[in-house]
N, C-alpha and C positions, 0 to 999 in steps of 0.2 A: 677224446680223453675220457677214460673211463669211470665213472663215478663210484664210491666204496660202496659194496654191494649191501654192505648192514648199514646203509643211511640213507640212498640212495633207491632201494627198492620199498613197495607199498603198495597197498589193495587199492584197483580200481572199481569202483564199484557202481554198479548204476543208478540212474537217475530218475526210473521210475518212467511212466505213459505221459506222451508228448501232452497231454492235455490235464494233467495236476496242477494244481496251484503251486505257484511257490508259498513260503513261508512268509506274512505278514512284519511289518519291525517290530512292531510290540510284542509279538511271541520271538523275535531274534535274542530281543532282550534281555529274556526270562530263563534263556539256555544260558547253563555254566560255559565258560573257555574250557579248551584242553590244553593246559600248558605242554611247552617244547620237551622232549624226552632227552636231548642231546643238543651238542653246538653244531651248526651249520656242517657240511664238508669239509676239510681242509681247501679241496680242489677249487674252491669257489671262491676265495681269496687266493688265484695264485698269479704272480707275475706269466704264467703263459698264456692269459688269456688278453694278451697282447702283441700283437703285431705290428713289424713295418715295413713300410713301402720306402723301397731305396729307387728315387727318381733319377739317381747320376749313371743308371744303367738303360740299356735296350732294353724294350719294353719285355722281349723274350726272356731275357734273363732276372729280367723286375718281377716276372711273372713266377720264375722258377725260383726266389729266393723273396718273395713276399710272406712266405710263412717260416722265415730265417729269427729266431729271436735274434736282436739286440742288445748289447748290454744299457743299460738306462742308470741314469745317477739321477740323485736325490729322493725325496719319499713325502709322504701325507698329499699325494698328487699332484704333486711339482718334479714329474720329470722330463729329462734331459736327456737328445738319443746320443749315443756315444760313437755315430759314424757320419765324416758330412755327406751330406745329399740325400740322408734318409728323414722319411714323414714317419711322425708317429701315427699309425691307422693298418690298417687294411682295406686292401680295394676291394669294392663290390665287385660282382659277379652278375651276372643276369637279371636283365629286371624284364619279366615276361609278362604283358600288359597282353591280357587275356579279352576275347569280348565281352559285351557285354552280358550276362545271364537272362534267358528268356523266363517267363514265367512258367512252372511247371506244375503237375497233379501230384507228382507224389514225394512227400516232407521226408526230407532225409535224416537218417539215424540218430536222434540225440547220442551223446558221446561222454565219458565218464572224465572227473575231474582228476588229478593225481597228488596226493598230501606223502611224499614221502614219511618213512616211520619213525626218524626222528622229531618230524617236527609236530605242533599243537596246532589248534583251530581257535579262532579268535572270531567271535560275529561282531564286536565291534571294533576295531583299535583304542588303543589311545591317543587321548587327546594333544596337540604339542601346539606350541605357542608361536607366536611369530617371532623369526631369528633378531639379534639384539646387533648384527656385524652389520657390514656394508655389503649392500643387495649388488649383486653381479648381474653382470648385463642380462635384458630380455629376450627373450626368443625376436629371432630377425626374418622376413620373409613375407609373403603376402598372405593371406587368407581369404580362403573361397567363402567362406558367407560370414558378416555381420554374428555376435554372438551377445548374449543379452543375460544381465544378471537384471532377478524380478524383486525386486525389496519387499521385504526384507531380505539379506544375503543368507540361503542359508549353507554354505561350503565351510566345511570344520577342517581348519586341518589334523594329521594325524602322525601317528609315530609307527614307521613300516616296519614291526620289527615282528610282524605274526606274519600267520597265513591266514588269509589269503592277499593279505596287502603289500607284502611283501615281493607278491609274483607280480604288482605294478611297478612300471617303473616311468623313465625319460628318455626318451630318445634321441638323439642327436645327429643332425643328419648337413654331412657335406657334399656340395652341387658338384664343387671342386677339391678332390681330396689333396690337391698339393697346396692347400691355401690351411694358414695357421690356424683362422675361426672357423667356426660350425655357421652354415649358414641358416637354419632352422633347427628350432628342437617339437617334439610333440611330445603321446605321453600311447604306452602301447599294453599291454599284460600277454603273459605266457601260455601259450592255450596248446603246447606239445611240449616233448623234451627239449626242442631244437629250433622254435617257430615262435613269433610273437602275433599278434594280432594288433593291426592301428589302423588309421583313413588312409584312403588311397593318395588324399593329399599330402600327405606327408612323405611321399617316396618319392624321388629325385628322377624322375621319368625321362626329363629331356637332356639328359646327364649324359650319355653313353656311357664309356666305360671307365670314366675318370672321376667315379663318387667314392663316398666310403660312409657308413652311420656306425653308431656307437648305441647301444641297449646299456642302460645302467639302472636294474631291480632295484627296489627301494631307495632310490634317489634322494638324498636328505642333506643337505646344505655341502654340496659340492661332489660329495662320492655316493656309492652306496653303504647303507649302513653294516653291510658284511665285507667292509673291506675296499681301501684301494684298487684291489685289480677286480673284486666280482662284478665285472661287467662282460659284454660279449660286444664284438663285430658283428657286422650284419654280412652274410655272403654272398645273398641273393633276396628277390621278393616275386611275388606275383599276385595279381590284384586287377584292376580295373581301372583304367587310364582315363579311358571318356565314361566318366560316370557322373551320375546324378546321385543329389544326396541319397537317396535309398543303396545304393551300390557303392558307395564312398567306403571301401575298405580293401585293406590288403594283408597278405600275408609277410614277413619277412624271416629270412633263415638265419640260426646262428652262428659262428665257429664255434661254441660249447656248448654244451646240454642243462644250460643252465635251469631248466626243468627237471631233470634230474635228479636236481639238488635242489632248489626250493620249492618246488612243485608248478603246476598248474591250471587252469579251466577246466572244467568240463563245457560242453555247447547242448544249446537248447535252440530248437528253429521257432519264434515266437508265435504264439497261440493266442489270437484276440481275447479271448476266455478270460485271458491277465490283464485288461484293461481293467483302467480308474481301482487299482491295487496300491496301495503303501507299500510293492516289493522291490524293489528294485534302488540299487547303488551306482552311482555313478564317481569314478576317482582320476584322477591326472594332478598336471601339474601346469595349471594355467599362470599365466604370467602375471595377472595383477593380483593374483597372491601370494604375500611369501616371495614374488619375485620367481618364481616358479621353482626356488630352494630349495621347498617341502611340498608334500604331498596333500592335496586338500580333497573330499568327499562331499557328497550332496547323501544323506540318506534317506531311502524309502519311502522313494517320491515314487507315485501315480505316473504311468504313460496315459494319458489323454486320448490319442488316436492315432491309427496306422493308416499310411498312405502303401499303397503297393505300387512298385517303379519296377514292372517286371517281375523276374525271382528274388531281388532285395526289394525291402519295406523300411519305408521312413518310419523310426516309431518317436513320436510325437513328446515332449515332455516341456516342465515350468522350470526343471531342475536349471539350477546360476553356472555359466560357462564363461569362457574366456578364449583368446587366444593361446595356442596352448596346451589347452584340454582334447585338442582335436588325437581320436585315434585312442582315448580311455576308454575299460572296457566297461559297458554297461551290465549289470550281474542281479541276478537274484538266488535266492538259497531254496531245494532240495534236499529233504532230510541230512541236512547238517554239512551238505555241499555246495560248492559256488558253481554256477555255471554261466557263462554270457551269453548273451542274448542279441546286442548290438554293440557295437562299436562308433562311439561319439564323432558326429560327422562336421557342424555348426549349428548356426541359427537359420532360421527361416521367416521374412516378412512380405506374407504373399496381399497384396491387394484384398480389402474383407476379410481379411481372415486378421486375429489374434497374432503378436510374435509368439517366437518357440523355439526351443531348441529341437536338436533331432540326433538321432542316431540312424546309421545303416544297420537294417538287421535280415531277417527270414529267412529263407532255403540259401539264398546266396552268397550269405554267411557260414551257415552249417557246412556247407559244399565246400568253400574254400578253405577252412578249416581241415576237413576232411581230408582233402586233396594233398595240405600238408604234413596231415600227420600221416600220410600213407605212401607219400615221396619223399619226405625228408627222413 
C-alpha cells in the first residue's frame, strides 16, 4: 500500500564517521523540538492493515484468501469477525533462523535514520502518568535471563506522540495463531520502511507455520496512539535462533510500510570510543510498568562495557529492565538523529562479576539490519 508521496517522502541524511561521539543528554536538552508540520497519513489508521485467517478452509485455499479483508463489527478495538471459522490475524511466513555471525575485520556501513516531512523531532518526550483503569493482563511466556531494576528506578514513562518514540512500539506474538490470546508480547522499533528490529527471543521459532505477531507503533493503553488499526502483521523474520546474548536479535517483516509514515532508525555498529557516555536511551514496554500499557524510557545512561560474542557484542549497561523490555531499541543521537546501536537482550548474573543488563549489538546488528533493508 502505497503511502501519500507529500507525507510520506524525506531527506535521509547521514550520520556522519563511524567513530563520532553521539550527543551527550545535557546537550539533548538544550536543543529546541521541531514540532509536527502535518497529521499522520490517513493510511496509518486504516482498517486494511488487518487481516484474516479463515481456518474452516484447506490450508491452500487459507493460504489464497489470508489477505481476503473481512467485514469486522464494533470499534475502539473491540472487534468482531463477521465469518465463522475466521481468526482475526495473519499468518506468518518464514522464519529464517540464520547461523550464527562470525567475527569479522571490516565494520559495516552505518545507515541513515528516515523522519518523514510531515512529522517533528522531539529529544525528549513527554512525560505521562501511570493509567488510573484496570491494568490488563501481563506479558505470558518464559524469559531467557533474569532482568534487574537498580534502585533507585529510573524508567519515566512517556507520551508516544513524536518522533522518534513514536517508531517504538509492542509487539505481540502468537505460538499458535488459531488460539484467541497472544502468547507473548515484547517491545521492537522501526529501523526500515517495512522491518522492525527486537531479540531473537522473542520470535516464535519452534512455531512452524501456524504463528502470527502483531507490531503496534506507539502502543498507549490498548491501541496505538494513531489510531485503531495503525498497527502492522508481521510476515516473516530472520534473526538467530541459537544465539547468545550478544547475537539475541532479529529482524521481522511487515504487511505495511509503516515506516513510511512515521518514520524510522538509522544504524550505528558500536564503537567502544562510546563507553562510560550519558548517551544513550533505552524504551519498551516492560510489564511491571504501567502493566506494559505505556511506554516507559531509562535516559542517557552510560554502557559500562562490551563483551564481544563473535560479530555481536554484549553492550553492558545499569539501565532498570523488566520482562518485556526484551527487543527495545537502544539509541543514541547524531546531529539531531536517532540511531540504534543494540537491541535489548536481558539481564546478566555471571559468578564475580556485578548484575547487568545487556543488549545485543556490533557488526551483527548493522548486517542484519542491512540485510533487511535491502531484501524487504
Amino acid at each position: 500500500m502505497a503511502a501519500r508521496k507529500s507525507r510520506a517522502s524525506g531527506a535521509r541524511t547521514s550520520g556522519g564517521r563511524p567513530g563520532d561521539r553521539p550527543v551527550l543528554g545535557d546537550t539533548l536538552l538544550s536543543q529546541a523540538d521541531i514540532p509536527d508540520r502535518d497529521d499522520p497519513p490517513a493510511e496509518l489508521d486504516s482498517p486494511r492493515n488487518f487481516f484474516v485467517i479463515d481456518q474452516g478452509r484447506p490450508a491452500q485455499a487459507r493460504r489464497a484468501s489470508s489477505t481476503a479483508l473481512v467485514p469486522l463489527r464494533g470499534g475502539g478495538g473491540a472487534l468482531t469477525i463477521d465469518r465463522p471459522g475466521a481468526v482475526f490475524g495473519h499468518l506468518g511466513g518464514a522464519l529464517d533462523a540464520i547461523p550464527l555471525p562470525k567475527a569479522v575485520s571490516a565494520t559495516p556501513k552505518d545507515s541513515e535514520p528516515f523522519r518523514p516531512r510531515w512529522s517533528g523531532v522531539s529529544f525528549a518526550p513527554r512525560a505521562a502518568g501511570l493509567p488510573s483503569y484496570a491494568a490488563l493482563r501481563r506479558r505470558s511466556g518464559m524469559r531467557v535471563r533474569p532482568e534487574y531494576v537498580f534502585p533507585p528506578d529510573g524508567r519515566q514513562l512517556y507520551y508516544p506522540n513524536s518522533y522518534p518514540w513514536r517508531i517504538v512500539g509492542r509487539i505481540f506474538v502468537w505460538s499458535n495463531a488459531s488460539s484467541p490470546n497472544w502468547a507473548w508480547s515484547g517491545s521492537a522499533g522501526l529501523v526500515s520502511r517495512n522491518a522492525i528490529l527486537t531479540a531473537s527471543h522473542v520470535v516464535p521459532w519452534n512455531s512452524g507455520s501456524n504463528w502470527k505477531a502483531l507490531f503496534v507503533p506507539a502502543y498507549y493503553d490498548g491501541a496505538s496512539l494513531y489510531g485503531a488499526s495503525a498497527a502492522s502483521w508481521v510476515t516473516s523474520a530472520r534473526g538467530y535462533k541459537d544465539h547468545g546474548q550478544g547475537d539475541d536479535m532479529a529482524v521481522m517483516r511487515l504487511a505495511q510500510p509503516l515506516g513510511d509514515w512515521l518514520g524510522y532508525f538509522g544504524y550505528k555498529t558500536y564503537n567502544d570510543d562510546w563507553e562510560d557516555g550519558n548517551y544513550w536511551t533505552l524504551a519498551g514496554y516492560p510489564g511491571d510498568v504501567a502493566n506494559a500499557q505505556r511506554p516507559s524510557a531509562n535516559y542517557w545512561f552510560p554502557i559500562t562495557d562490551d563483551d564481544n560474542d563473535g560479530a555481536g557484542v554484549e553492550l553492558e549497561y545499569k539501565a532498570d529492565t523488566n520482562s518485556g523490555n526484551s527487543g527495545g531499541p537502544v539509541w543514541g543521537w547524531w546531529d539531531g538523529k536517532p540511531y540504534v546501536i543494540g537491541t535489548h537482550s536481558g539481564g546478566e548474573d555471571n559468578f564475580g562479576e556485578p548484575k547487568q543488563n545487556v543488549a545485543a549489538g556490533g557488526s551483527a546488528l548493522s548486517s542484519l539490519i542491512a540485510w533487511a533493508r535491502n531484501n524487504w
